[in-house]
SETIDREN-894004 format. One line per field, with one value per atom (N, C-alpha, C): residue in three letters; atom name; x, y, z; residue number from 1. Coordinates in nm, 3 decimals. Atoms other than C-alpha are relative to their C-alpha. Layout:
BEGIN
aa = (ala, ...)
at = (CA, ...)
c1 = (X, ...)
c2 = (Y, ...)
c3 = (Z, ...)
i = (NUM, ...)
//
This chain:
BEGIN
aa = (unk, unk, unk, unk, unk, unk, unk, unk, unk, unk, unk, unk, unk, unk, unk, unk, unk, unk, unk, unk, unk, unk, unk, unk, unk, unk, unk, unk, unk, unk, unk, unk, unk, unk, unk, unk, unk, unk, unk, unk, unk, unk, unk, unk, unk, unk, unk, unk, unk, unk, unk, unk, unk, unk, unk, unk, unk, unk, unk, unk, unk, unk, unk, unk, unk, unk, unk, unk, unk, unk, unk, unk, unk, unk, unk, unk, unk, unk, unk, unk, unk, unk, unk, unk, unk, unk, unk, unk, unk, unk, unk, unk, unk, unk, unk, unk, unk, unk, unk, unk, unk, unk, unk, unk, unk, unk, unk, unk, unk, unk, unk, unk, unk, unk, unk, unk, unk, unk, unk, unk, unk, unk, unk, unk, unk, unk, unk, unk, unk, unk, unk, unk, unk, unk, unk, unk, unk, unk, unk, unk, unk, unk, unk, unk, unk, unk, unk, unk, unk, unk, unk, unk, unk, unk, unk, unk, unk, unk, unk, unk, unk, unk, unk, unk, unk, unk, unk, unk, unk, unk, unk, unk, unk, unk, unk, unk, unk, unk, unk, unk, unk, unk, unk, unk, unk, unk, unk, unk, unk, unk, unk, unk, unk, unk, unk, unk, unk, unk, unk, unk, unk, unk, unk, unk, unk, unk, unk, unk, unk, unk, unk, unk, unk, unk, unk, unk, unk, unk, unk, unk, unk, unk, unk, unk, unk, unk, unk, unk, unk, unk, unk, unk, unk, unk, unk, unk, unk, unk, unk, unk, unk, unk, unk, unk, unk, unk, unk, unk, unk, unk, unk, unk, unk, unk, unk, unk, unk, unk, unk, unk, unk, unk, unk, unk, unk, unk, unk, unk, unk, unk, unk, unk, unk, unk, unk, unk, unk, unk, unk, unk, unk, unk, unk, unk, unk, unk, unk, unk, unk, unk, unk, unk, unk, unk, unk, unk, unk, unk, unk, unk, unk, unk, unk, unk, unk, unk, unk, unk, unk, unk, unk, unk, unk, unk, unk, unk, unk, unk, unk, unk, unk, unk, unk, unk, unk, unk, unk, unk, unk, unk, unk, unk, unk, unk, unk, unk, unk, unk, unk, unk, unk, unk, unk, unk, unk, unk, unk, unk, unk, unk, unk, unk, unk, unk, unk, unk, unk, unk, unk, unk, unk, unk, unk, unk, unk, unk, unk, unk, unk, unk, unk, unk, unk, unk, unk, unk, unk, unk, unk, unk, unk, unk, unk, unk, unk, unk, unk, unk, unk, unk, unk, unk, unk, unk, unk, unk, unk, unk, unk, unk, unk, unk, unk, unk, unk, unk, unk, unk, unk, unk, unk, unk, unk, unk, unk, unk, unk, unk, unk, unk, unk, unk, unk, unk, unk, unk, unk, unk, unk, unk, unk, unk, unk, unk, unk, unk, unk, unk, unk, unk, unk, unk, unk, unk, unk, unk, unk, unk, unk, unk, unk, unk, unk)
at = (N, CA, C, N, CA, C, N, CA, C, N, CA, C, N, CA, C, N, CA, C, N, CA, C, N, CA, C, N, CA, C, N, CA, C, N, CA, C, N, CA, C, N, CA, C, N, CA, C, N, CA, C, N, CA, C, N, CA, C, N, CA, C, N, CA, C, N, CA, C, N, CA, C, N, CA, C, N, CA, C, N, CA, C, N, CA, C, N, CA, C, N, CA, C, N, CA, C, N, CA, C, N, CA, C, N, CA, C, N, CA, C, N, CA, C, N, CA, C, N, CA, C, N, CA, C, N, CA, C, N, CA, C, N, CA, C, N, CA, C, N, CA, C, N, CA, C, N, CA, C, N, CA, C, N, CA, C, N, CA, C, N, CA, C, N, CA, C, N, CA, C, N, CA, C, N, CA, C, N, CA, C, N, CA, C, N, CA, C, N, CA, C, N, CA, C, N, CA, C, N, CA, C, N, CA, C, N, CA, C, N, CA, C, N, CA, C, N, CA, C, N, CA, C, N, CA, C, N, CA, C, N, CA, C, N, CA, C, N, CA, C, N, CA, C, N, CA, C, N, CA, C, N, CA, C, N, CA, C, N, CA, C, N, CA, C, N, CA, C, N, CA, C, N, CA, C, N, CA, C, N, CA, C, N, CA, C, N, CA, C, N, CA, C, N, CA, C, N, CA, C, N, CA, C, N, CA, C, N, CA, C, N, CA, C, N, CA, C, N, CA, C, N, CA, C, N, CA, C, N, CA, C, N, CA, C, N, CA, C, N, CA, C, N, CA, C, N, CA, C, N, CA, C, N, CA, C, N, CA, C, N, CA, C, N, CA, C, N, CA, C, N, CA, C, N, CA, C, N, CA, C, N, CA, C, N, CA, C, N, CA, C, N, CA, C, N, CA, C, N, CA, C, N, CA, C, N, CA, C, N, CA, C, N, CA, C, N, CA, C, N, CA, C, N, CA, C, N, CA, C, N, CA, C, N, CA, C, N, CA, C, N, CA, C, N, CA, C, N, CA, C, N, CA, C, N, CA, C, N, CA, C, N, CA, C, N, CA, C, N, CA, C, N, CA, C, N, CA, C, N, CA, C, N, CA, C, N, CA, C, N, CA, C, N, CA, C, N, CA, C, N, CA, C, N, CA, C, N, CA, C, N, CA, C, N, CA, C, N, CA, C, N, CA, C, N, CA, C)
c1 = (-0.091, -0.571, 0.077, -0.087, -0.404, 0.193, -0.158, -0.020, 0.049, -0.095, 0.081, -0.044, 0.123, -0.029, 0.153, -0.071, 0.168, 0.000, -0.009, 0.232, 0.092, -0.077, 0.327, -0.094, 0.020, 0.283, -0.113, 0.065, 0.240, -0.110, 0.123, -0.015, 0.080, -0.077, 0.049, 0.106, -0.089, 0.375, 0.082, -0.105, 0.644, 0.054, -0.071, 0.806, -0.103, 0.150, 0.445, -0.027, 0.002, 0.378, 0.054, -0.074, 0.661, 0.091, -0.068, 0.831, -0.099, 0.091, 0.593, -0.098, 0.162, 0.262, 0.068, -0.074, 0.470, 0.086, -0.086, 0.728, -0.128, 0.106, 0.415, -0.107, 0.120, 0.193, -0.136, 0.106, -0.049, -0.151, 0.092, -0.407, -0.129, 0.100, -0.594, 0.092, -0.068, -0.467, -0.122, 0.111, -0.655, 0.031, -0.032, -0.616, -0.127, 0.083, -0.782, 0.056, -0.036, -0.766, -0.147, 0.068, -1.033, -0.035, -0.026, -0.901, 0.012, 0.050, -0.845, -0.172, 0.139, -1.199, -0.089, 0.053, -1.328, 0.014, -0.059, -1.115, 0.015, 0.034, -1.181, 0.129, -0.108, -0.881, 0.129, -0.125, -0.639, -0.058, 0.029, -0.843, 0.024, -0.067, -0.822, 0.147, -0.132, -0.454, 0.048, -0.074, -0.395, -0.059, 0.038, -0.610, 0.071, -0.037, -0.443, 0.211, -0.162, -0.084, -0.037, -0.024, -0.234, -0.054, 0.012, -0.229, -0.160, 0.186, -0.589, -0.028, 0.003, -0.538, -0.016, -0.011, -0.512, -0.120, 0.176, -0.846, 0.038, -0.056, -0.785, -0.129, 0.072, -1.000, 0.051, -0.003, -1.028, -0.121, 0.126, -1.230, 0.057, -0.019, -1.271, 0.050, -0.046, -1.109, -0.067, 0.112, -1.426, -0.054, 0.060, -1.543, 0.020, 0.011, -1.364, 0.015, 0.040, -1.424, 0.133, -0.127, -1.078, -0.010, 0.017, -1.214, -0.061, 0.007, -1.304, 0.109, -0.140, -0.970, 0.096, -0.080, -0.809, -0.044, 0.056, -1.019, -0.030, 0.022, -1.085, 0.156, -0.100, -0.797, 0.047, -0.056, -0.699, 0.102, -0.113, -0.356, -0.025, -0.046, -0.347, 0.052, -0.113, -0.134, -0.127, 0.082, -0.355, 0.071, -0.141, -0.165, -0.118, 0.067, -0.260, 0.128, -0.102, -0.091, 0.078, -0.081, -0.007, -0.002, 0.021, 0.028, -0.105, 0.138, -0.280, -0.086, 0.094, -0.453, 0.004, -0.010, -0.339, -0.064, 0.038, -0.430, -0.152, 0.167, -0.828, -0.015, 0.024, -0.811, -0.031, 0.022, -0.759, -0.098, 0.102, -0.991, -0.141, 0.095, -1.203, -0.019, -0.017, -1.115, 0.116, -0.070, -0.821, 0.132, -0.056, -0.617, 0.133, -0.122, -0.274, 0.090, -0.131, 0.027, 0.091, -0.126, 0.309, -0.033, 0.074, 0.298, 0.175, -0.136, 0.581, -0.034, -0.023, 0.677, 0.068, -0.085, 0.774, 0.010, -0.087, 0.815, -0.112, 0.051, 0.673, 0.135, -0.109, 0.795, 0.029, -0.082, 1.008, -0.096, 0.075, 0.862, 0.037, -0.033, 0.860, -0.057, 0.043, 0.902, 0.012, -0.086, 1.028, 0.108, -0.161, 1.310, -0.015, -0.037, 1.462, 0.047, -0.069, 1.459, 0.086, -0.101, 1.548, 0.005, 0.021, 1.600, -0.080, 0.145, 1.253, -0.094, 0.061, 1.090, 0.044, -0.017, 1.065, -0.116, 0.080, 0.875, -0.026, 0.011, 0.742, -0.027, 0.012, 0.615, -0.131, 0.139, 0.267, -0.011, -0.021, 0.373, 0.050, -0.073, 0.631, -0.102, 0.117, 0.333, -0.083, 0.080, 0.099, 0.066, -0.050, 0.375, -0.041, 0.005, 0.410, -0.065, 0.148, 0.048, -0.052, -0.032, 0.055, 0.042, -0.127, 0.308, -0.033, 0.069, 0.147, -0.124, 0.183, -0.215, 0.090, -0.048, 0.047, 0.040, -0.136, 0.198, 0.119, -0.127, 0.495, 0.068, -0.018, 0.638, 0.163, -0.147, 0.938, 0.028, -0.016, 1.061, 0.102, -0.021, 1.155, -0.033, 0.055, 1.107, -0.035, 0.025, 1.161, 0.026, -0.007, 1.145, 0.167, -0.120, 1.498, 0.140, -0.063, 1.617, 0.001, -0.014, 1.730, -0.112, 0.096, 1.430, 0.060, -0.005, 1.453, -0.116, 0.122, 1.270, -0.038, 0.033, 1.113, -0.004, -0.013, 1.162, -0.136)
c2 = (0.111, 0.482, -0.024, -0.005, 0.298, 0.008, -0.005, 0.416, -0.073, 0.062, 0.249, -0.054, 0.058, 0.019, -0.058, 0.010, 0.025, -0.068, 0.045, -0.188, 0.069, -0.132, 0.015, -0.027, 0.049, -0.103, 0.176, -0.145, 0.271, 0.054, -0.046, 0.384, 0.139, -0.145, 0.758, 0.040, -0.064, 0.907, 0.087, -0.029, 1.098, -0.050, 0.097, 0.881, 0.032, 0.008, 0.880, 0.121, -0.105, 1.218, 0.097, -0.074, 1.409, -0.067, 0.081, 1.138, -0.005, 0.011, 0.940, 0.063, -0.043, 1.146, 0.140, -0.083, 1.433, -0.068, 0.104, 1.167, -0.035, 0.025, 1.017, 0.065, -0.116, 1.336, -0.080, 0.026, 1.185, 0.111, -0.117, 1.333, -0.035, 0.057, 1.059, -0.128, 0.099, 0.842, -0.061, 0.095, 0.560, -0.103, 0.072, 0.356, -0.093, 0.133, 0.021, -0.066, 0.038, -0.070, 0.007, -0.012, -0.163, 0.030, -0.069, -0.028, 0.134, -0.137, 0.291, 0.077, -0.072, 0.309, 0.027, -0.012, 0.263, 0.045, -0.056, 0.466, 0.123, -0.164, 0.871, 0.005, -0.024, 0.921, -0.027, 0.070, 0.729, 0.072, -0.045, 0.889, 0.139, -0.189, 1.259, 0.018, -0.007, 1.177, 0.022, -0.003, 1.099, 0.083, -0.114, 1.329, 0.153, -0.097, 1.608, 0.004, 0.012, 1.453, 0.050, 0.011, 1.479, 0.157, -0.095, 1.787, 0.030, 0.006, 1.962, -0.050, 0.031, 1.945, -0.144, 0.134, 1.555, -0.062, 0.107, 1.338, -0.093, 0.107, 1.115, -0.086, 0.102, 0.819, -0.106, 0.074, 0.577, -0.112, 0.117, 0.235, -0.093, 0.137, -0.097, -0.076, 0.087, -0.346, -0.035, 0.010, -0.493, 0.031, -0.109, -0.183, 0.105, -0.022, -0.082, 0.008, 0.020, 0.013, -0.025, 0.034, -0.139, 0.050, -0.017, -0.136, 0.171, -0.121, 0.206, 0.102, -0.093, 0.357, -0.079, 0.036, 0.161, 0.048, -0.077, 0.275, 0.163, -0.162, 0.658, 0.030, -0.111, 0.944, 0.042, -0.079, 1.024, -0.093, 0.071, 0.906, -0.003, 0.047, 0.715, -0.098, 0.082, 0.548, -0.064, 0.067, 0.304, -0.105, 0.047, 0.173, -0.101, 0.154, -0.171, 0.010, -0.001, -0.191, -0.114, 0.129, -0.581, -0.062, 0.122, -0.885, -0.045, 0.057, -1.013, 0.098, -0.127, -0.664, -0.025, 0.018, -0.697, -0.086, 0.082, -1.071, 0.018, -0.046, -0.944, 0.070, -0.142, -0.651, -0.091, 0.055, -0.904, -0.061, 0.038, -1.139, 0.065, -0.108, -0.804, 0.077, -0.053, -0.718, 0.087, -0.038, -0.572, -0.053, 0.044, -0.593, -0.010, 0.049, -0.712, 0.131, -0.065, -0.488, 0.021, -0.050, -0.275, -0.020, 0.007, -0.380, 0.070, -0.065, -0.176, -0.042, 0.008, -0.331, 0.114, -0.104, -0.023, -0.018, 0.048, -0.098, -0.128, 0.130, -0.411, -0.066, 0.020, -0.418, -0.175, 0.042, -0.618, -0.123, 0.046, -0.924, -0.159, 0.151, -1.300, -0.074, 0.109, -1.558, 0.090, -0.026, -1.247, 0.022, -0.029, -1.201, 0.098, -0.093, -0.931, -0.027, -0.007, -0.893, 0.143, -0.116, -0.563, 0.104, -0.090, -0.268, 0.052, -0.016, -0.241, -0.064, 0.096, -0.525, -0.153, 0.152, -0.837, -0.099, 0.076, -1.135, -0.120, 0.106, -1.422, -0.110, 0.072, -1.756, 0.030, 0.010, -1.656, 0.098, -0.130, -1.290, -0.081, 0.060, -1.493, -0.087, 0.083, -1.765, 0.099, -0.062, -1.513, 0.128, -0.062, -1.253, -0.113, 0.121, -1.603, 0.021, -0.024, -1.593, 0.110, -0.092, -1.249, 0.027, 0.019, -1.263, -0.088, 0.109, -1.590, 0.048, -0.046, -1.367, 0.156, -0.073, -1.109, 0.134, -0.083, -0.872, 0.023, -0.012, -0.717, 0.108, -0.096, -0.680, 0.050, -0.030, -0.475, 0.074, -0.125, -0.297, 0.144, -0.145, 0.057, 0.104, -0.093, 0.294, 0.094, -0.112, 0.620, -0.031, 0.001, 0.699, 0.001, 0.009, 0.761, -0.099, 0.097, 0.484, -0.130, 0.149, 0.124, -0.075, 0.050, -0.077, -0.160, 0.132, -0.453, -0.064, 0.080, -0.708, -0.115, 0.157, -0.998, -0.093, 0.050, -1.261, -0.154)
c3 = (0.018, -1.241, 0.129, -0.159, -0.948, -0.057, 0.032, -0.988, 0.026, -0.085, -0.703, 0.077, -0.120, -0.452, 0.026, -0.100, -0.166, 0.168, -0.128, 0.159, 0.070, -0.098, 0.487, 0.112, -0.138, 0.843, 0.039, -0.091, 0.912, -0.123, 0.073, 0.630, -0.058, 0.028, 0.564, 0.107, -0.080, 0.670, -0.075, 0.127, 0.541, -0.128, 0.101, 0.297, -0.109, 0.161, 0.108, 0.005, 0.055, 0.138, -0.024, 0.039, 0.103, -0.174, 0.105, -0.116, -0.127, 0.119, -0.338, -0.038, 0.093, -0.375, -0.119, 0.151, -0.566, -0.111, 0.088, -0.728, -0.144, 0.109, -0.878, -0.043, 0.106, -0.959, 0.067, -0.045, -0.694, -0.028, -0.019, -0.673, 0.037, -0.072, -0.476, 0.088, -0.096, -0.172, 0.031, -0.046, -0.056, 0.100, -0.124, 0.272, -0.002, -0.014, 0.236, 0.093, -0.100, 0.587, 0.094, -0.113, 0.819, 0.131, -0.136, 1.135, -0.022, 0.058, 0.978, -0.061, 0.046, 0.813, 0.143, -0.139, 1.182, 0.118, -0.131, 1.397, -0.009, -0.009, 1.439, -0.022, -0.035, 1.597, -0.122, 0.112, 1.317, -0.111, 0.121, 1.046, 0.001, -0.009, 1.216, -0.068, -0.032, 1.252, -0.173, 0.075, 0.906, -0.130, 0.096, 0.725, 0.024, -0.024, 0.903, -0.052, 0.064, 0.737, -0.165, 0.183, 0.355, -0.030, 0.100, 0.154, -0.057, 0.004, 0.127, -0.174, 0.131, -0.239, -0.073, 0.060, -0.264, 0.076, -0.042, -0.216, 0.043, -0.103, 0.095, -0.019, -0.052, 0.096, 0.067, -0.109, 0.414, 0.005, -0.036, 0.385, 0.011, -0.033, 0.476, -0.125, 0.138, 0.251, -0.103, 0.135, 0.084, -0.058, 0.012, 0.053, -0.106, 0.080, -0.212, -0.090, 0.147, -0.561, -0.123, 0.108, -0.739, -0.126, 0.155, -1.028, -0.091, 0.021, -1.061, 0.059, -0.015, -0.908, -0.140, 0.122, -1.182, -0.159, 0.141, -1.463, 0.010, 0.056, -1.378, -0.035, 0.011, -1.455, 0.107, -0.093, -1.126, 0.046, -0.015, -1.032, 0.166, -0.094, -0.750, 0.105, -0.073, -0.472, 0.131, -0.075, -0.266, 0.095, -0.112, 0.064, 0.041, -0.062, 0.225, 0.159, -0.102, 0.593, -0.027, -0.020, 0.549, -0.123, 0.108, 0.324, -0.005, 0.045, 0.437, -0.027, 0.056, 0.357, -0.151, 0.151, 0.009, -0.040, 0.095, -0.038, 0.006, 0.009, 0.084, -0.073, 0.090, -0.128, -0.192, 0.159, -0.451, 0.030, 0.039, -0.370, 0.016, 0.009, -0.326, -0.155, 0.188, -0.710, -0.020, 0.046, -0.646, -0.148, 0.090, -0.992, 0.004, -0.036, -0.923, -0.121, 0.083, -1.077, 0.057, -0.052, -0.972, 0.182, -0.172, -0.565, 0.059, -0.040, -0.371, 0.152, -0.152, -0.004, 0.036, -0.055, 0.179, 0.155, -0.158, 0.537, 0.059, -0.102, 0.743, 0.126, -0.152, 1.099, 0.036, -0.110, 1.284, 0.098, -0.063, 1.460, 0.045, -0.003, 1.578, -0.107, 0.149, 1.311, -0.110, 0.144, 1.062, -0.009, 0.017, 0.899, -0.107, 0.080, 0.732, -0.176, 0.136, 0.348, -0.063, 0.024, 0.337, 0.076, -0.177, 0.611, 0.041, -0.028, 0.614, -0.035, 0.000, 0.528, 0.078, -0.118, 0.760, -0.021, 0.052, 0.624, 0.076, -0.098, 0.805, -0.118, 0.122, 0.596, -0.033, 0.049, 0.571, -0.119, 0.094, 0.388, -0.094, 0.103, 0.182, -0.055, 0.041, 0.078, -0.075, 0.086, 0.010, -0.089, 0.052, -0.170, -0.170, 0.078, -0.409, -0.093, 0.033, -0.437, -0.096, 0.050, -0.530, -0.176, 0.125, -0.787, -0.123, 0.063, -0.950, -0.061, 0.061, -1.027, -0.050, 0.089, -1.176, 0.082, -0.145, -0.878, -0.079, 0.078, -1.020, 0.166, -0.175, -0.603, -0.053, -0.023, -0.526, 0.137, -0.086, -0.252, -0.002, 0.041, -0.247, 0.098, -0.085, 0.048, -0.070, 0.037, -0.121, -0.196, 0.151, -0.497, -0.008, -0.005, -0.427, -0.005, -0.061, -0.308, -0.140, 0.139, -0.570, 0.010, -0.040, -0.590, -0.022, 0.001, -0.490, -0.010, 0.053, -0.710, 0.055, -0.049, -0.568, -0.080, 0.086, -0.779, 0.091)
i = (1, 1, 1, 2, 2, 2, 3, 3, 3, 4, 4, 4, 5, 5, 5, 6, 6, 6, 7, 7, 7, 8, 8, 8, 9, 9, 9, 10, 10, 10, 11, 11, 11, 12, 12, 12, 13, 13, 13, 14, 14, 14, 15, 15, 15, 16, 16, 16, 17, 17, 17, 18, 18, 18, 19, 19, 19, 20, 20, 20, 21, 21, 21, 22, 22, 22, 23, 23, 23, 24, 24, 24, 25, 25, 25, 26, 26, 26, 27, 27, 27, 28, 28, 28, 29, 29, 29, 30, 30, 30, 31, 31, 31, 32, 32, 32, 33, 33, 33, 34, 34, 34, 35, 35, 35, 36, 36, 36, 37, 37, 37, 38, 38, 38, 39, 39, 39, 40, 40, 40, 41, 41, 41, 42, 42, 42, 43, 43, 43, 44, 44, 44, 45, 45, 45, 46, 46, 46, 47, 47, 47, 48, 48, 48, 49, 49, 49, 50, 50, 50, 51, 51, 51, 52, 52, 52, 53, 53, 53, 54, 54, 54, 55, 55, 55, 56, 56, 56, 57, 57, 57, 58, 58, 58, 59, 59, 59, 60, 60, 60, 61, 61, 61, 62, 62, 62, 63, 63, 63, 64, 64, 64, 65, 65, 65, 66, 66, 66, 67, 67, 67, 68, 68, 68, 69, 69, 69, 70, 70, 70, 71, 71, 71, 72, 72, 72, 73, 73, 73, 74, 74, 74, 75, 75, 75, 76, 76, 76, 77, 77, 77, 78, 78, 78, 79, 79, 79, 80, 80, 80, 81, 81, 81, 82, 82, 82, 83, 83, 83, 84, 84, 84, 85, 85, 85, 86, 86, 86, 87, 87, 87, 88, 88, 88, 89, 89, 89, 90, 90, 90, 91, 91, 91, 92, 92, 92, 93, 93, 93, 94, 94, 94, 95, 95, 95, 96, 96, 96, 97, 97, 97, 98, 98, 98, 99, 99, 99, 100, 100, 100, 101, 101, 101, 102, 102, 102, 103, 103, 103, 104, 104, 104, 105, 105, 105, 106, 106, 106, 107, 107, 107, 108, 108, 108, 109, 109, 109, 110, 110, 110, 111, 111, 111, 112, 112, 112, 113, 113, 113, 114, 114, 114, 115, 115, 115, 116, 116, 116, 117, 117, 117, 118, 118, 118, 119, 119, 119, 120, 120, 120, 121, 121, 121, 122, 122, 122, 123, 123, 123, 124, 124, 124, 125, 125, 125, 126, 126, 126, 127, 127, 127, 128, 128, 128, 129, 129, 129, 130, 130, 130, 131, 131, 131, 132, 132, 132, 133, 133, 133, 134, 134, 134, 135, 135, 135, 136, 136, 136, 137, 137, 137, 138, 138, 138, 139, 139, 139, 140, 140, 140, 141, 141, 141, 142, 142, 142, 143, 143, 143, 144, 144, 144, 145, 145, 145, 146, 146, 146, 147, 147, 147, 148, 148, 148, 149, 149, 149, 150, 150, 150, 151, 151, 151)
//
């Protein structure tokens, strides 16, 4: 089952694996990212952040199987770096639900919604978008932390 599907500039970092993968009783991560599925180096890097115990998968966006992380038993948190990662991922079959913005940097033409999210109009358009095929966005760095709803 996908718990969580998470946006995060940076992919795996602290926050997700100290924070959320125990919060939510993780026991499969998944990086649907095409620069990650294709880069040694970024994949060494971030397999050597996750816990041997938790099943890291690293692919290309179209690549993969939504519909079977949503229907097996294994809880897990499936990170998208961007907005437009996400909106490929649906019209890849990803099934819209709980979407958590956790950080998106800093840039020209964004603005800050919250001290770690910075939205430009194309994110905001396709958040919309999102939200409209049944996205239930919020942001939330840490489990800790108040979560802000996007309305």
């Amino acid at each position: 089952m996908i718990t969580l599907t998470r946006i995060d500039n940076r992919l795996i970092h602290g926050q997700v694996i100290e924070g959320w993968v125990p919060y939510l009783k993780i026991s499969r991560v998944v990086v649907a990212d095409d620069e990650a599925a294709d880069n040694t180096l970024l994949r060494a890097a971030m397999r050597m952040a996750v816990p041997g115990e938790i099943d890291l998968r690293m692919e290309k966006v179209a690549l993969v199987d939504y519909a079977a992380l949503a229907s097996d038993a294994a809880r897990t948190l499936l990170l998208f770096r961007d907005v437009t990662t996400a909106m490929r991922a649906r019209t890849s079959g990803w099934p819209t639900g709980p979407l958590n913005l956790g950080n998106l940097h800093a840039g020209l033409g964004r603005v800050p919604v919250t001290r770690s999210v910075f939205l430009d109009d194309a994110d905001r358009a396709a958040l919309k978008n999102l939200a409209a095929q049944g996205a239930q966005i919020q942001s939330q760095a840490t489990p800790g932390e108040a979560a802000v709803t996007f309305a």
